[in-house]
PDBQT receptor file of N, H, CA, C and O in Angstrom, charges set to zero:
ATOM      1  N   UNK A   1      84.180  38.788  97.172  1.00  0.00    +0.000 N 
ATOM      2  CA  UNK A   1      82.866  38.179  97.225  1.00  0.00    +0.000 C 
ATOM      3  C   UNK A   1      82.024  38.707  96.060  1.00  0.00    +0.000 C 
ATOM      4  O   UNK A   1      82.256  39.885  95.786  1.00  0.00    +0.000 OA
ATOM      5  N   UNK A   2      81.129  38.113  95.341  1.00  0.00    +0.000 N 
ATOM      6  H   UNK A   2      80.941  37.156  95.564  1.00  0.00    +0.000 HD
ATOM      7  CA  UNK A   2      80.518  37.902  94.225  1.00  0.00    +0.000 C 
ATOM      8  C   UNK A   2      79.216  38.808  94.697  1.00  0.00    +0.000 C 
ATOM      9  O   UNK A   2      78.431  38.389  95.548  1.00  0.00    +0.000 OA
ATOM     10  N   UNK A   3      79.066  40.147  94.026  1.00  0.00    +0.000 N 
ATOM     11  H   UNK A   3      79.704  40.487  93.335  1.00  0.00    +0.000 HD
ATOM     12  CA  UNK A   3      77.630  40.277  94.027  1.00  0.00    +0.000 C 
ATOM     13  C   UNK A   3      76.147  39.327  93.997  1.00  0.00    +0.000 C 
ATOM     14  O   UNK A   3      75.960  38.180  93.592  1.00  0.00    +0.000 OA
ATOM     15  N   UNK A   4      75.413  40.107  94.471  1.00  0.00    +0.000 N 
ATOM     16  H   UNK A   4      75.565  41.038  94.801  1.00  0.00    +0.000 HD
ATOM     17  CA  UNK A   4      73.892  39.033  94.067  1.00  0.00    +0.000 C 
ATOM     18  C   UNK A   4      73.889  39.339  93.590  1.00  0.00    +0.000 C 
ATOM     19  O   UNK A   4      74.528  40.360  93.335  1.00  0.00    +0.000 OA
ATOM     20  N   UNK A   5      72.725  38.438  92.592  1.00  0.00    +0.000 N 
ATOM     21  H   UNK A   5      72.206  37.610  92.800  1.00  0.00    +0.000 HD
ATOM     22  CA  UNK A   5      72.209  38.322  91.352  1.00  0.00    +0.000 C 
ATOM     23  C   UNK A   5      71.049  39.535  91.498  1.00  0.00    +0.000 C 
ATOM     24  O   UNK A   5      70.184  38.789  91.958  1.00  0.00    +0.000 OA
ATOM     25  N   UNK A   6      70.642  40.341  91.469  1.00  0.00    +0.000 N 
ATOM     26  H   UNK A   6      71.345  40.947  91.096  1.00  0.00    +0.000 HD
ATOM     27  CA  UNK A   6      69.657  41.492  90.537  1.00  0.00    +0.000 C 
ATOM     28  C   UNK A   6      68.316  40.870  90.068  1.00  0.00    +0.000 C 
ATOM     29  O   UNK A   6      68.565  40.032  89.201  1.00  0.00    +0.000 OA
ATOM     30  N   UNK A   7      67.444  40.933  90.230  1.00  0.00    +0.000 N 
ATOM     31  H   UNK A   7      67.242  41.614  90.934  1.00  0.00    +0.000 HD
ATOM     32  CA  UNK A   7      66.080  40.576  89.658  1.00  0.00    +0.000 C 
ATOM     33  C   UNK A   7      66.024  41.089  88.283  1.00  0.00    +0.000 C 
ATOM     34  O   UNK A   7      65.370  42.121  88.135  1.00  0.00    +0.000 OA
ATOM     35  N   UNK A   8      66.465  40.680  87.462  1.00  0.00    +0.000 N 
ATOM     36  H   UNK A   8      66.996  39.842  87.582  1.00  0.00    +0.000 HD
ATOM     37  CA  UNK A   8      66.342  41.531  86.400  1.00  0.00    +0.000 C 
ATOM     38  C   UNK A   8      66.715  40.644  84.781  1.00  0.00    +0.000 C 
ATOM     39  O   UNK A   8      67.025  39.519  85.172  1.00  0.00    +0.000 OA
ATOM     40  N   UNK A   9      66.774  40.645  83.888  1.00  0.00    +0.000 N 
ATOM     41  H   UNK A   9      66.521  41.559  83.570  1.00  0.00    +0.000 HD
ATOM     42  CA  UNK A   9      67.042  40.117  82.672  1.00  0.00    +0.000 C 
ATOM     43  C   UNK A   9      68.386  40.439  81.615  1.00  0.00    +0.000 C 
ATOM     44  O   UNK A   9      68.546  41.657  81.532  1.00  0.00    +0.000 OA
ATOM     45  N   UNK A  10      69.090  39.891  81.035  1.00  0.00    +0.000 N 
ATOM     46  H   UNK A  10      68.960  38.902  81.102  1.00  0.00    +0.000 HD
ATOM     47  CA  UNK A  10      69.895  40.444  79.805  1.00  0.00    +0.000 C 
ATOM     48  C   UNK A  10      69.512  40.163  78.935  1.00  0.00    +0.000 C 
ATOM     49  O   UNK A  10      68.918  39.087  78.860  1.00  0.00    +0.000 OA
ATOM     50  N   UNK A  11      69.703  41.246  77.496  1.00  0.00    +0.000 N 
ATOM     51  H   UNK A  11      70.185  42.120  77.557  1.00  0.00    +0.000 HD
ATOM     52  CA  UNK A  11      69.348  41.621  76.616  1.00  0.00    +0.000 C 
ATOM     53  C   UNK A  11      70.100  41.456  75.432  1.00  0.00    +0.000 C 
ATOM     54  O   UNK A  11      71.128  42.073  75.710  1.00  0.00    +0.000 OA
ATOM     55  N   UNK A  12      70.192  41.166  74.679  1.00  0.00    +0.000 N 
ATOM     56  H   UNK A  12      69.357  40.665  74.453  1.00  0.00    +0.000 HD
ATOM     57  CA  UNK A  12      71.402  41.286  73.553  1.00  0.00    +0.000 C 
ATOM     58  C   UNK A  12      71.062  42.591  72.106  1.00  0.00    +0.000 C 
ATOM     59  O   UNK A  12      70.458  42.534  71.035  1.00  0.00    +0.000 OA
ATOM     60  N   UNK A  13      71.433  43.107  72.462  1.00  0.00    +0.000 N 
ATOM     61  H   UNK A  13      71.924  43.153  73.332  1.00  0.00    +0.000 HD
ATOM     62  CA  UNK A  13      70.635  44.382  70.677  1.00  0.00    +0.000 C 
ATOM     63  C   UNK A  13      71.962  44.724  70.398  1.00  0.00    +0.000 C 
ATOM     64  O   UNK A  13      72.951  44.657  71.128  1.00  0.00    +0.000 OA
ATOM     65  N   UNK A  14      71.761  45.387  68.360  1.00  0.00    +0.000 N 
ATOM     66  H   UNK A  14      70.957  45.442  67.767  1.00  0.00    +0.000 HD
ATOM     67  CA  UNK A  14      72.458  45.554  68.043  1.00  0.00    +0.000 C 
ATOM     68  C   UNK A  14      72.890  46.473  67.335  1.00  0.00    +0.000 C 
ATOM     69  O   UNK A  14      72.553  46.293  66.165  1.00  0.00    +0.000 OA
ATOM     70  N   UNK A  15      73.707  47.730  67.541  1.00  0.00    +0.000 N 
ATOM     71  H   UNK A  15      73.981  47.876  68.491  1.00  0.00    +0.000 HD
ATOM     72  CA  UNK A  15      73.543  49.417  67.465  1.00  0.00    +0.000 C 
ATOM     73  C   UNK A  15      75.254  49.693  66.164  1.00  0.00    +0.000 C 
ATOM     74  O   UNK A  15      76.380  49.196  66.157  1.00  0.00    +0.000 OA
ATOM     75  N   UNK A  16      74.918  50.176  65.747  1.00  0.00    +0.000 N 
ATOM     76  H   UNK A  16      74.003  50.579  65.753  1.00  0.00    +0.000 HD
ATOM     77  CA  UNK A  16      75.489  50.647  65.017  1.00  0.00    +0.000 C 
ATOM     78  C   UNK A  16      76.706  50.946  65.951  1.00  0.00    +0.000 C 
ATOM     79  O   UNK A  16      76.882  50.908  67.169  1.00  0.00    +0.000 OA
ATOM     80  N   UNK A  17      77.848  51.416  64.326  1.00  0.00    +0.000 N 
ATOM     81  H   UNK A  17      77.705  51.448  63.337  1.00  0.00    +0.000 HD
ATOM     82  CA  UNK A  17      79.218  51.746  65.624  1.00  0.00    +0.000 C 
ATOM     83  C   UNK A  17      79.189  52.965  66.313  1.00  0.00    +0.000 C 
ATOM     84  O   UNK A  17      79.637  53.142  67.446  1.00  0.00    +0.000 OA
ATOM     85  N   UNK A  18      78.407  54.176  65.278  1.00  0.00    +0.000 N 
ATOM     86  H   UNK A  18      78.043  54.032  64.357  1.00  0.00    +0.000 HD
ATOM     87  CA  UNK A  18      78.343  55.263  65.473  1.00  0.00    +0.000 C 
ATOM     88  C   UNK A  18      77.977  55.607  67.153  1.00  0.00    +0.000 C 
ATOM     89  O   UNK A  18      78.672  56.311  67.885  1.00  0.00    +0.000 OA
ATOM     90  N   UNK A  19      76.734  54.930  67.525  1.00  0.00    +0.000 N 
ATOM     91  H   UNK A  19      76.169  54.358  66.931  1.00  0.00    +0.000 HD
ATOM     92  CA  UNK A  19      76.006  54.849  68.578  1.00  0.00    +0.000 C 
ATOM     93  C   UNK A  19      77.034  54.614  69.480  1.00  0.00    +0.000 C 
ATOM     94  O   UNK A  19      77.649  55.428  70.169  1.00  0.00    +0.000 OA
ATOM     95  N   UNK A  20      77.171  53.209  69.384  1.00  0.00    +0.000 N 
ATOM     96  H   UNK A  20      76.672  52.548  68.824  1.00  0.00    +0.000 HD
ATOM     97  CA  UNK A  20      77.913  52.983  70.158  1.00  0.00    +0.000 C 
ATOM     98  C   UNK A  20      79.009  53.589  71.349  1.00  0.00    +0.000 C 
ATOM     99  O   UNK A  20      79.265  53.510  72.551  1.00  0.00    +0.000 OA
ATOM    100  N   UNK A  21      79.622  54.507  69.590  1.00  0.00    +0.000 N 
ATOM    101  H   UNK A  21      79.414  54.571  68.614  1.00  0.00    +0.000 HD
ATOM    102  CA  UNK A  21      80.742  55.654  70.372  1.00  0.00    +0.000 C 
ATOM    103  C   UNK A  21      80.526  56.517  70.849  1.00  0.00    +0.000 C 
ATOM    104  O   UNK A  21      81.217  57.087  71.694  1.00  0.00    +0.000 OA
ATOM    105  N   UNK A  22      79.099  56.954  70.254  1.00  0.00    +0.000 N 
ATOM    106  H   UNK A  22      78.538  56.491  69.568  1.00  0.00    +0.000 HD
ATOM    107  CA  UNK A  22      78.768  57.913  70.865  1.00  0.00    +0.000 C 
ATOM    108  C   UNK A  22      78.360  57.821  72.681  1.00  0.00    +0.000 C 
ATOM    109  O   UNK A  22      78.570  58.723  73.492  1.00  0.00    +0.000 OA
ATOM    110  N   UNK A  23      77.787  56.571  72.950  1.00  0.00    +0.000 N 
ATOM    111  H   UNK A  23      77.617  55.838  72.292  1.00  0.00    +0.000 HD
ATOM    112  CA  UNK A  23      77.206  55.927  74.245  1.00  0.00    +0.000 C 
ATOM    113  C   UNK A  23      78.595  56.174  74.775  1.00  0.00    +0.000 C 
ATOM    114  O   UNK A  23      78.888  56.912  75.716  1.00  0.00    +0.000 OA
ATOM    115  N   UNK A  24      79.279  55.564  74.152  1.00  0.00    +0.000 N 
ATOM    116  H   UNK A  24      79.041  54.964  73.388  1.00  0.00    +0.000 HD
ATOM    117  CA  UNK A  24      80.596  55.094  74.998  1.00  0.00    +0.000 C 
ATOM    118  C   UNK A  24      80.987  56.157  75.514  1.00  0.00    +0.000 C 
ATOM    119  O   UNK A  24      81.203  56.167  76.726  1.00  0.00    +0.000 OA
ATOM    120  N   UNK A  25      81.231  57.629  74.534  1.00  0.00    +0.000 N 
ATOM    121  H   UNK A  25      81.055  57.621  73.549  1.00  0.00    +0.000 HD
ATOM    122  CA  UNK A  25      81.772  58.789  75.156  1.00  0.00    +0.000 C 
ATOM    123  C   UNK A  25      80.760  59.179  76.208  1.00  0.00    +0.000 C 
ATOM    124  O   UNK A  25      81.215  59.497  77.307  1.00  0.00    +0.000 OA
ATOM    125  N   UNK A  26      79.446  59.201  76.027  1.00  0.00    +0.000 N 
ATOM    126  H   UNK A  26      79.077  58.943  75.135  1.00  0.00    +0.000 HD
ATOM    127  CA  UNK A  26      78.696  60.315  77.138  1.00  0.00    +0.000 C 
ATOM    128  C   UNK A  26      78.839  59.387  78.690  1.00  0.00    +0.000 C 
ATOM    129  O   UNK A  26      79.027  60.094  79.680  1.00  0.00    +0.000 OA
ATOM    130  N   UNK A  27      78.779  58.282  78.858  1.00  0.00    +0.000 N 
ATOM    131  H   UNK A  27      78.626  57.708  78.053  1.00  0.00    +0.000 HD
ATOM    132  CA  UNK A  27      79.117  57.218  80.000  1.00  0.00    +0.000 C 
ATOM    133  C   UNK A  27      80.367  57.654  80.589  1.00  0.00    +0.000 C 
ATOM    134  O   UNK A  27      80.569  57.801  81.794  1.00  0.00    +0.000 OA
ATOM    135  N   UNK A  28      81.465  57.914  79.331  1.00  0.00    +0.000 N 
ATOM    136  H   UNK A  28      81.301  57.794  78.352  1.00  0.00    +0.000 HD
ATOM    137  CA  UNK A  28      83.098  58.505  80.472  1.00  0.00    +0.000 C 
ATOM    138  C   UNK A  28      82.431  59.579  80.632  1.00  0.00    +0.000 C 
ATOM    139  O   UNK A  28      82.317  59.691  81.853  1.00  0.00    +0.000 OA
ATOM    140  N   UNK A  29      81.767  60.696  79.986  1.00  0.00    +0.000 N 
ATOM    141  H   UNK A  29      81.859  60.605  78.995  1.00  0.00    +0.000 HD
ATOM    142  CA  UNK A  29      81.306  61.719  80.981  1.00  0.00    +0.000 C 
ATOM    143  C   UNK A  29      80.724  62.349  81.546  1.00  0.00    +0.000 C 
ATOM    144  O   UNK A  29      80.651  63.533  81.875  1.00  0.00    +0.000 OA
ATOM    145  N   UNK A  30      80.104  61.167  81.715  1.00  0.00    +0.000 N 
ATOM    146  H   UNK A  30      80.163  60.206  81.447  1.00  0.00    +0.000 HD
ATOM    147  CA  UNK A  30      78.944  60.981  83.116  1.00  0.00    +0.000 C 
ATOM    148  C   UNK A  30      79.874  60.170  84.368  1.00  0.00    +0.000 C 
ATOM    149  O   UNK A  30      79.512  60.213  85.543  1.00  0.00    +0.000 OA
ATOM    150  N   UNK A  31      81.048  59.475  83.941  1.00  0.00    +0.000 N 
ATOM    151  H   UNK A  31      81.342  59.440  82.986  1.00  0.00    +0.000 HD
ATOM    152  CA  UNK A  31      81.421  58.489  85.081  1.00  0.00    +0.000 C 
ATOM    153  C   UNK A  31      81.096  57.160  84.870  1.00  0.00    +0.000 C 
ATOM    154  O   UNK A  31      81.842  56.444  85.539  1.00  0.00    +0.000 OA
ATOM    155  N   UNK A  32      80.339  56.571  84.256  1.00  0.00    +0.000 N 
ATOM    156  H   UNK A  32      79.734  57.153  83.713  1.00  0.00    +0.000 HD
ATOM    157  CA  UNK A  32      79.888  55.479  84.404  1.00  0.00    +0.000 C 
ATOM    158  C   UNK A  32      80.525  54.548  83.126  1.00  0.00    +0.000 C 
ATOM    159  O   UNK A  32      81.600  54.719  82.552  1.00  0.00    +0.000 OA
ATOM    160  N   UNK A  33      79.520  53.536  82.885  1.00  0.00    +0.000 N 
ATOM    161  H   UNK A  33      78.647  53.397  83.352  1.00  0.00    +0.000 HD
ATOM    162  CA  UNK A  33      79.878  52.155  81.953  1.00  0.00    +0.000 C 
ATOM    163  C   UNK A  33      78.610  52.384  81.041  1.00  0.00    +0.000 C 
ATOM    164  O   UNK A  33      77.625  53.050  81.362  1.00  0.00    +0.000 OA
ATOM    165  N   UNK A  34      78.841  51.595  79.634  1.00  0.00    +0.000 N 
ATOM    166  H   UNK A  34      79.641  51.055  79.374  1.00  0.00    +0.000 HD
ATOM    167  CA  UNK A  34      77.977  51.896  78.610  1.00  0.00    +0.000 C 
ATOM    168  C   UNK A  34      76.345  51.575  78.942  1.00  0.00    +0.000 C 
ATOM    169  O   UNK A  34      75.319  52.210  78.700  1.00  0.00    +0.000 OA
ATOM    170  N   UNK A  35      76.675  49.924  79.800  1.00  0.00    +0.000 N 
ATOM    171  H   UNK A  35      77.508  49.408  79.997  1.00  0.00    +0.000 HD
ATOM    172  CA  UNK A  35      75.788  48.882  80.297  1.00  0.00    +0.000 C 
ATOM    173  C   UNK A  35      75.026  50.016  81.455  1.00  0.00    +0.000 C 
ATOM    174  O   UNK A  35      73.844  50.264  81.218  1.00  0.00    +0.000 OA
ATOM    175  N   UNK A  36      75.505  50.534  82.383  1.00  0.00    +0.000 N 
ATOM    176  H   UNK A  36      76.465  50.332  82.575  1.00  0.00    +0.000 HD
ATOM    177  CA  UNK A  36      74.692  51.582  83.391  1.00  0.00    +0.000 C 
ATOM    178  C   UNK A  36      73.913  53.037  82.566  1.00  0.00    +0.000 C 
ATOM    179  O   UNK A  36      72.854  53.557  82.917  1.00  0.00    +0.000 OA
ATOM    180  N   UNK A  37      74.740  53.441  81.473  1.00  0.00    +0.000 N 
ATOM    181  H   UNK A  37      75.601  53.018  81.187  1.00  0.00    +0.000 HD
ATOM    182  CA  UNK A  37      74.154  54.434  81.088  1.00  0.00    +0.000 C 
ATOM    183  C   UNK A  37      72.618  54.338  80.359  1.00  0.00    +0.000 C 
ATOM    184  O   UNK A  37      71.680  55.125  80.480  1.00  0.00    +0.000 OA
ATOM    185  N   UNK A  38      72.713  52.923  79.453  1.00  0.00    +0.000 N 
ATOM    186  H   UNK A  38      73.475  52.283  79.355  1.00  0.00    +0.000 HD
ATOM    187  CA  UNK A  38      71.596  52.221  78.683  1.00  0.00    +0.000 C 
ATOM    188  C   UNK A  38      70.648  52.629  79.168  1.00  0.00    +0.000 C 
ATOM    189  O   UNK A  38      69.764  53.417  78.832  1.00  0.00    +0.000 OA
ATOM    190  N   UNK A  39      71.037  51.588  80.665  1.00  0.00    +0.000 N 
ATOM    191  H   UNK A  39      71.756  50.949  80.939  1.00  0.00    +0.000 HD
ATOM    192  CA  UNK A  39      70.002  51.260  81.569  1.00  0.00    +0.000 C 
ATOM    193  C   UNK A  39      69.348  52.455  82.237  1.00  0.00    +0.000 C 
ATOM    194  O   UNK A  39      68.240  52.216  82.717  1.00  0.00    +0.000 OA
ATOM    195  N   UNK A  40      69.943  54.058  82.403  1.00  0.00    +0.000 N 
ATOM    196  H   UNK A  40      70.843  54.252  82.012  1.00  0.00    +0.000 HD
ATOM    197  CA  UNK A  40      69.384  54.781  82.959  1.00  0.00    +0.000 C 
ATOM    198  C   UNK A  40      68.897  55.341  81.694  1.00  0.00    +0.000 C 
ATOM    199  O   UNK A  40      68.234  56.353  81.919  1.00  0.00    +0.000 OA
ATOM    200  N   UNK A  41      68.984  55.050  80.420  1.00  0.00    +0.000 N 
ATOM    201  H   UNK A  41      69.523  54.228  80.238  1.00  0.00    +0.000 HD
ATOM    202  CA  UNK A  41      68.215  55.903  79.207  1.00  0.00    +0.000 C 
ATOM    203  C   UNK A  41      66.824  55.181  79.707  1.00  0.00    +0.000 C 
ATOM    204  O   UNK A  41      65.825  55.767  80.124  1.00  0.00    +0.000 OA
ATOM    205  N   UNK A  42      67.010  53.765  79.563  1.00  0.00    +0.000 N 
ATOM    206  H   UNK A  42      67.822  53.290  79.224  1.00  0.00    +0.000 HD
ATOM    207  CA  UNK A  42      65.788  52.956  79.488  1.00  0.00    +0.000 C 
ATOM    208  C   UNK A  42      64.463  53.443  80.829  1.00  0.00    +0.000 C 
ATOM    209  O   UNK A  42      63.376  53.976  80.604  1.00  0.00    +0.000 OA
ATOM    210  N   UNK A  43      64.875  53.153  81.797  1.00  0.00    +0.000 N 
ATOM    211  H   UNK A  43      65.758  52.721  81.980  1.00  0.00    +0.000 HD
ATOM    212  CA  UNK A  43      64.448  54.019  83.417  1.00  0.00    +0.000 C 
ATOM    213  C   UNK A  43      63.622  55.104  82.965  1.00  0.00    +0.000 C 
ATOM    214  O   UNK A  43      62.400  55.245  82.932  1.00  0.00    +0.000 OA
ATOM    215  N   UNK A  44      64.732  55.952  82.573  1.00  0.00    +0.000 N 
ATOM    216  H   UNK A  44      65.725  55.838  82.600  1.00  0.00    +0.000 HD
ATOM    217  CA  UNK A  44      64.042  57.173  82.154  1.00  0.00    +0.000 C 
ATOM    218  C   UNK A  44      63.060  57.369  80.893  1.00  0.00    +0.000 C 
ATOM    219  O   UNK A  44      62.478  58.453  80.863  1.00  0.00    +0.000 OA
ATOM    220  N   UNK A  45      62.877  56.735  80.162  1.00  0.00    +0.000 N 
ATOM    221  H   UNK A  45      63.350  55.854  80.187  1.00  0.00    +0.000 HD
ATOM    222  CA  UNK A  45      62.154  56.671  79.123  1.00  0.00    +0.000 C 
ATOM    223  C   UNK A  45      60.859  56.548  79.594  1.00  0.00    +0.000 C 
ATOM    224  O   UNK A  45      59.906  57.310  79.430  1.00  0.00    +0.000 OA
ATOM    225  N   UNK A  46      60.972  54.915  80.537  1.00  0.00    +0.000 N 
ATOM    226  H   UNK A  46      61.746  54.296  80.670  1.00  0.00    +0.000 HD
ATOM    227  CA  UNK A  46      59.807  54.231  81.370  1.00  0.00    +0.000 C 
ATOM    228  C   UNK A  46      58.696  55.471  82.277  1.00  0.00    +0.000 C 
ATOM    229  O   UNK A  46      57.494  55.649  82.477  1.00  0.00    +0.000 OA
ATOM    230  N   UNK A  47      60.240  56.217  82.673  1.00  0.00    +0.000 N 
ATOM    231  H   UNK A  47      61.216  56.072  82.511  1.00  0.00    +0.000 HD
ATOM    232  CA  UNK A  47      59.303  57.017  83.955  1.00  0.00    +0.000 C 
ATOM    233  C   UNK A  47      58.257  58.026  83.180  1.00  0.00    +0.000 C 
ATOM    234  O   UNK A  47      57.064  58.121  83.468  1.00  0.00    +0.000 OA
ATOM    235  N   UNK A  48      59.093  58.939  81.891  1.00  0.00    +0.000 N 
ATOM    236  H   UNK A  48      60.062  58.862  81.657  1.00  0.00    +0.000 HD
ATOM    237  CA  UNK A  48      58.240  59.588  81.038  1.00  0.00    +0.000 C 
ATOM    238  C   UNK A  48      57.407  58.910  80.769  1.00  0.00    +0.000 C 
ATOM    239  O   UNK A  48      56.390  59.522  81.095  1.00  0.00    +0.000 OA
ATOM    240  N   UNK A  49      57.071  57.752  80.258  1.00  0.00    +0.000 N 
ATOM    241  H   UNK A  49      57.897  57.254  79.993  1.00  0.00    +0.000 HD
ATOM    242  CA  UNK A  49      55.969  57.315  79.683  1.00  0.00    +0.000 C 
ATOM    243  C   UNK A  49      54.403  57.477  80.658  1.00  0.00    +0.000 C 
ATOM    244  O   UNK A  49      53.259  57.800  80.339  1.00  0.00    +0.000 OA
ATOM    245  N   UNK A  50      54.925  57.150  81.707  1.00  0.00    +0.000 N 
ATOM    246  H   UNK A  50      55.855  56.888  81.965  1.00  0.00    +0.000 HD
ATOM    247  CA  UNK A  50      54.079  56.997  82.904  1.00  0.00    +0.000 C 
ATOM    248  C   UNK A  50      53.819  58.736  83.545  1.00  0.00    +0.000 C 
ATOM    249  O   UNK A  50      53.440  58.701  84.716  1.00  0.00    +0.000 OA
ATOM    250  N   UNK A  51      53.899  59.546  83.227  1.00  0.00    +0.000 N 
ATOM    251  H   UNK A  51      54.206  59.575  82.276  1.00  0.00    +0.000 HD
ATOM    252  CA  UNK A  51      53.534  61.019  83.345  1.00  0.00    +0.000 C 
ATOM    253  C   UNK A  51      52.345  61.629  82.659  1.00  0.00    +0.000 C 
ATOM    254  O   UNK A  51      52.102  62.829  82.794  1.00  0.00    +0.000 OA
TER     255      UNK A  51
């Protein structure tokens, strides 16, 4: 069965390879996917801002 849909938007940006690999590695070790890690940089950025 198909998840729901998420209230939320996609994005398209475009990062260098360097980044990339670098994202890519800290996500395997954290556990996660590049797309979840983003998203908790982004979160967290948000929440600092608001402090």
């Amino acid at each position: 069965m198909a998840k729901p849909k998420q209230n939320g938007v996609r994005k398209s940006v475009y990062i260098s390879k360097e980044l990339e690999e670098s994202l890519e590695k800290e996500a395997a070790e954290k556990g996660t996917n590049f797309s979840n890690l983003v998203r908790m940089i982004l979160v967290e950025r948000e929440a600092d801002k608001k402090k």
